[in-house]
C-alpha positions as CSV (number, residue, x, y, z in Angstrom):
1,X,-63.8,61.4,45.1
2,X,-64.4,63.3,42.1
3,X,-66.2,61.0,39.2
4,X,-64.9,63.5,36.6
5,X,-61.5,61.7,37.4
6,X,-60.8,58.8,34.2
7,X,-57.7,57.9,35.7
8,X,-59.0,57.2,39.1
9,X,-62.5,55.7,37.9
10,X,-61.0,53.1,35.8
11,X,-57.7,51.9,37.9
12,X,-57.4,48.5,38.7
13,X,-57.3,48.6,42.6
14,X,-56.7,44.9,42.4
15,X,-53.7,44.8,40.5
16,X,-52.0,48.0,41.8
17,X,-48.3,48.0,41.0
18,X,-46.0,47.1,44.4
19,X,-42.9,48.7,45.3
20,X,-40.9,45.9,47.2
21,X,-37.8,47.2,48.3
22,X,-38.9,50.0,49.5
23,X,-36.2,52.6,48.8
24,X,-36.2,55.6,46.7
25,X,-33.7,54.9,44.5
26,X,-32.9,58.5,43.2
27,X,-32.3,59.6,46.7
28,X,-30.2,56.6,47.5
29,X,-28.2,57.6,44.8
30,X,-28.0,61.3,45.7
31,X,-27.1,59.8,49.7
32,X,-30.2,61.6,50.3
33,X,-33.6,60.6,52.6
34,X,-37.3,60.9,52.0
35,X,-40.4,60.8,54.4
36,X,-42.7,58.5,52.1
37,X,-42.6,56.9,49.2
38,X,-45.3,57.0,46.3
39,X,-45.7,54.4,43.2
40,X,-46.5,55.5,39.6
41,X,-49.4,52.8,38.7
42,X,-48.1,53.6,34.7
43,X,-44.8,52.3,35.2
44,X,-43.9,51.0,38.9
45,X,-41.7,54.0,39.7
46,X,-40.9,54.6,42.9
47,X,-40.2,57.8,44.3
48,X,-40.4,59.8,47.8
49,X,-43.6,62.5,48.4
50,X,-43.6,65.9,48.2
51,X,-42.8,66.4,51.7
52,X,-39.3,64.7,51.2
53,X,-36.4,66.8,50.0
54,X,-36.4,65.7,46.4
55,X,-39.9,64.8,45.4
56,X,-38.5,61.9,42.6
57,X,-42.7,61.2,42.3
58,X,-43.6,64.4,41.5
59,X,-40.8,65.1,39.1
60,X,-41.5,61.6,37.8
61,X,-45.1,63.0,36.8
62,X,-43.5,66.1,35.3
63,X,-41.0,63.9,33.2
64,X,-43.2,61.2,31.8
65,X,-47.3,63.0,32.3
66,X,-47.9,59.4,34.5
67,X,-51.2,60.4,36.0
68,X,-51.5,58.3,39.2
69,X,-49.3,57.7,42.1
70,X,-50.1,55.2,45.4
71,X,-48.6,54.8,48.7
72,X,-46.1,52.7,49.4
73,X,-46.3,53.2,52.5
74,X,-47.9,50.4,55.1
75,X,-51.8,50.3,55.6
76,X,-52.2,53.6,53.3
77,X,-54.6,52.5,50.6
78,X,-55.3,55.4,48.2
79,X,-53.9,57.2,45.1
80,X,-53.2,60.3,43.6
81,X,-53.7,61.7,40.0
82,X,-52.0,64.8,39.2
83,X,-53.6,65.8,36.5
84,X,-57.0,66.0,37.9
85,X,-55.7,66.8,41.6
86,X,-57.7,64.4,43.0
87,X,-57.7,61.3,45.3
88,X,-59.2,57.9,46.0
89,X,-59.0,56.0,49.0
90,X,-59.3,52.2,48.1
């Protein structure tokens, strides 16, 4: 991990934000599937990965500038900030 990384440095890996139906509701609404999904640690957002057809989590970032993303995926314990491009394993 990078320490120039604020985001990452300072989150809270204690009190991460959960998704707990895990769905993406965009693509649910589209009739659509995802591979993964990530969760915006700003807002609680959840949205499928990159490698999904739609990418809600990236367009999420794009929409609101909410740095960092985690997994939602079980026993995956890092996150993701896209503005520094960097990630933490927790």
């Amino acid at each position: 991990m990078s320490t120039l990384c604020q985001h990452l440095t300072t989150l809270d890996t204690q009190h991460l934000r959960r998704d707990t139906q895990h769905i993406c509701p965009e693509c649910v609404a589209l009739g659509s599937t995802w591979v993964h999904l990530r969760i915006c640690q700003a807002c609680g957002h959840v949205g499928c990965c990159d490698d999904s057809p739609n990418k809600h989590a990236t367009k999420h970032f794009h929409a609101t500038q909410h740095p960092v993303i985690t997994s939602a995926e079980p026993g995956e314990r890092w996150a993701w900030c896209y503005v520094d491009e960097d990630l933490r394993e927790y």
